[in-house]
C-alpha positions as CSV (number, residue, x, y, z in Angstrom):
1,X,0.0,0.0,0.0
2,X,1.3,3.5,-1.1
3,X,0.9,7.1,1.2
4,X,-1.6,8.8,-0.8
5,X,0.0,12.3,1.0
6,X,3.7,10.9,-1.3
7,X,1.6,10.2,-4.7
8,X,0.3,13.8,-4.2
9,X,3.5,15.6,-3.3
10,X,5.0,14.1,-5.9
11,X,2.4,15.0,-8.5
12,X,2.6,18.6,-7.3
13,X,6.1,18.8,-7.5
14,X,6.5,17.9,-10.6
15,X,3.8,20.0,-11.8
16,X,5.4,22.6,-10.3
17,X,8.8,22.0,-11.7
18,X,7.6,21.7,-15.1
19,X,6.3,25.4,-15.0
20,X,9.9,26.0,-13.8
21,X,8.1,28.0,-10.6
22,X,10.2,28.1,-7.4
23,X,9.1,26.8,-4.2
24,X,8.5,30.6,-3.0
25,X,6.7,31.8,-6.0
26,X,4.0,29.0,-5.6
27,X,3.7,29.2,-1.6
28,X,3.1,33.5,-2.1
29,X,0.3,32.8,-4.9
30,X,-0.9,29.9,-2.7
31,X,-1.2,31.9,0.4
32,X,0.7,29.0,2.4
33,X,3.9,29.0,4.0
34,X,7.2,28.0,1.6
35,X,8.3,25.1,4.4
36,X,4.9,23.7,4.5
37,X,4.2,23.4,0.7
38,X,7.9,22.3,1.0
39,X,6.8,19.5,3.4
40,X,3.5,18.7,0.9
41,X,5.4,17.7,-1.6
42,X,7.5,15.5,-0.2
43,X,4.7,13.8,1.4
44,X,5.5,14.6,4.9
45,X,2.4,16.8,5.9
46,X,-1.4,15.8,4.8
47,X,-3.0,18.9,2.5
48,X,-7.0,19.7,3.5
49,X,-8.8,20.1,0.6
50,X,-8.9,24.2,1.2
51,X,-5.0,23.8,0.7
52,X,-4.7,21.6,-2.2
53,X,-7.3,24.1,-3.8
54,X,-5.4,27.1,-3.7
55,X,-2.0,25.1,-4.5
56,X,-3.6,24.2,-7.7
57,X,-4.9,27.4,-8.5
58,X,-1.3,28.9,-8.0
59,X,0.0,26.9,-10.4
60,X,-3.4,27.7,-12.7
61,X,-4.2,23.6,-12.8
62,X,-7.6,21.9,-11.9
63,X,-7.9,20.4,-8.7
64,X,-9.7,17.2,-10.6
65,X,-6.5,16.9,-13.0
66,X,-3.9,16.7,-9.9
67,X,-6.5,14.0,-8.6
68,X,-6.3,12.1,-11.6
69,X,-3.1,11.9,-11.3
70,X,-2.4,10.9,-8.3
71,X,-5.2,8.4,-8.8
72,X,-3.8,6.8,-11.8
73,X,-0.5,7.0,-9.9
74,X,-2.0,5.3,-6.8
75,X,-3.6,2.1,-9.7
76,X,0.0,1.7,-10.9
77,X,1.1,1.3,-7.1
78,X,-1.5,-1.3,-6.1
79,X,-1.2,-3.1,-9.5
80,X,2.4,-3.2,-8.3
81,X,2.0,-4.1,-5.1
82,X,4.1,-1.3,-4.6
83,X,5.6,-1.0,-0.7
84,X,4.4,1.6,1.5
85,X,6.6,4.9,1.0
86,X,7.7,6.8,3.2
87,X,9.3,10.7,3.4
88,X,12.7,9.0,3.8
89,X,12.5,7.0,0.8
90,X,15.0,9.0,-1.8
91,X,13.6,10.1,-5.4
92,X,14.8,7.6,-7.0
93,X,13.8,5.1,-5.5
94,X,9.9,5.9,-5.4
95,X,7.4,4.6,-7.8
96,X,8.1,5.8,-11.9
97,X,5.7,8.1,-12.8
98,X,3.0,7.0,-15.8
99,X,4.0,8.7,-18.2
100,X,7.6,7.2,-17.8
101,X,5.7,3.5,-17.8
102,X,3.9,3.3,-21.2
103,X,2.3,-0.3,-21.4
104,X,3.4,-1.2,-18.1
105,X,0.0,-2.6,-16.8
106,X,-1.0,-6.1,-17.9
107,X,-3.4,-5.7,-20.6
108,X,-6.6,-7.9,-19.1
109,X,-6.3,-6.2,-15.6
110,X,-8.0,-3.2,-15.6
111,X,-8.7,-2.0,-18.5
112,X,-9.9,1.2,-17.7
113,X,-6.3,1.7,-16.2
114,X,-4.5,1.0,-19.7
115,X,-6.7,3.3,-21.4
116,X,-5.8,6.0,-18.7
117,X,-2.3,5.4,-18.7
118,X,-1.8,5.5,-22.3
119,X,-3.9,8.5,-22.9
């Protein structure tokens, strides 16, 4: 069983990253303190729904599209049978991210999964 707090952390980070946004600019537009988003997204603190809200509106994505992707991340993980993470578990050693796994998932489990995957 995976943290659902490290899939999202991780899907915000790299979200994040890819805007190349700092740490500070996101935490100011998100009205949250720079070591607690800090500590979101590497899956050390739980984020309410209130604060995952205005995280995603600072970096101008949908709230429903971080949840997708953390949900699809979170299928991988229990097709997997992933171990549990935890906040000392280094980078590289954490689950690959979907779109780094194309046709990773058995094709006659879950096929709803596949077709999310590979979209």
């Amino acid at each position: 069983m995976v943290l659902l707090r490290q899939l999202l952390g991780d899907v915000l980070r790299r979200l994040r990253v890819r805007q190349s946004r700092t740490l500070r600019e996101v935490s100011t537009l998100a009205r949250v303190s720079l070591g607690y988003l800090s500590e979101v997204e590497r899956g050390q603190k739980e984020a309410s729904s209130e604060l995952l809200a205005s995280i995603c509106g600072a970096l101008g994505v949908p709230l429903s599209q971080v949840l997708r992707e953390v949900s699809d991340q979170f299928a991988l993980a229990e097709l997997q049978h992933a171990p549990v993470l935890t906040g000392d578990v280094p980078e590289r050693e954490r689950l690959p991210i979907a779109e780094t796994v194309p046709g990773s998932l058995p094709e006659d489990v879950f096929p709803e999964v596949n077709d999310m995957v590979a979209a």
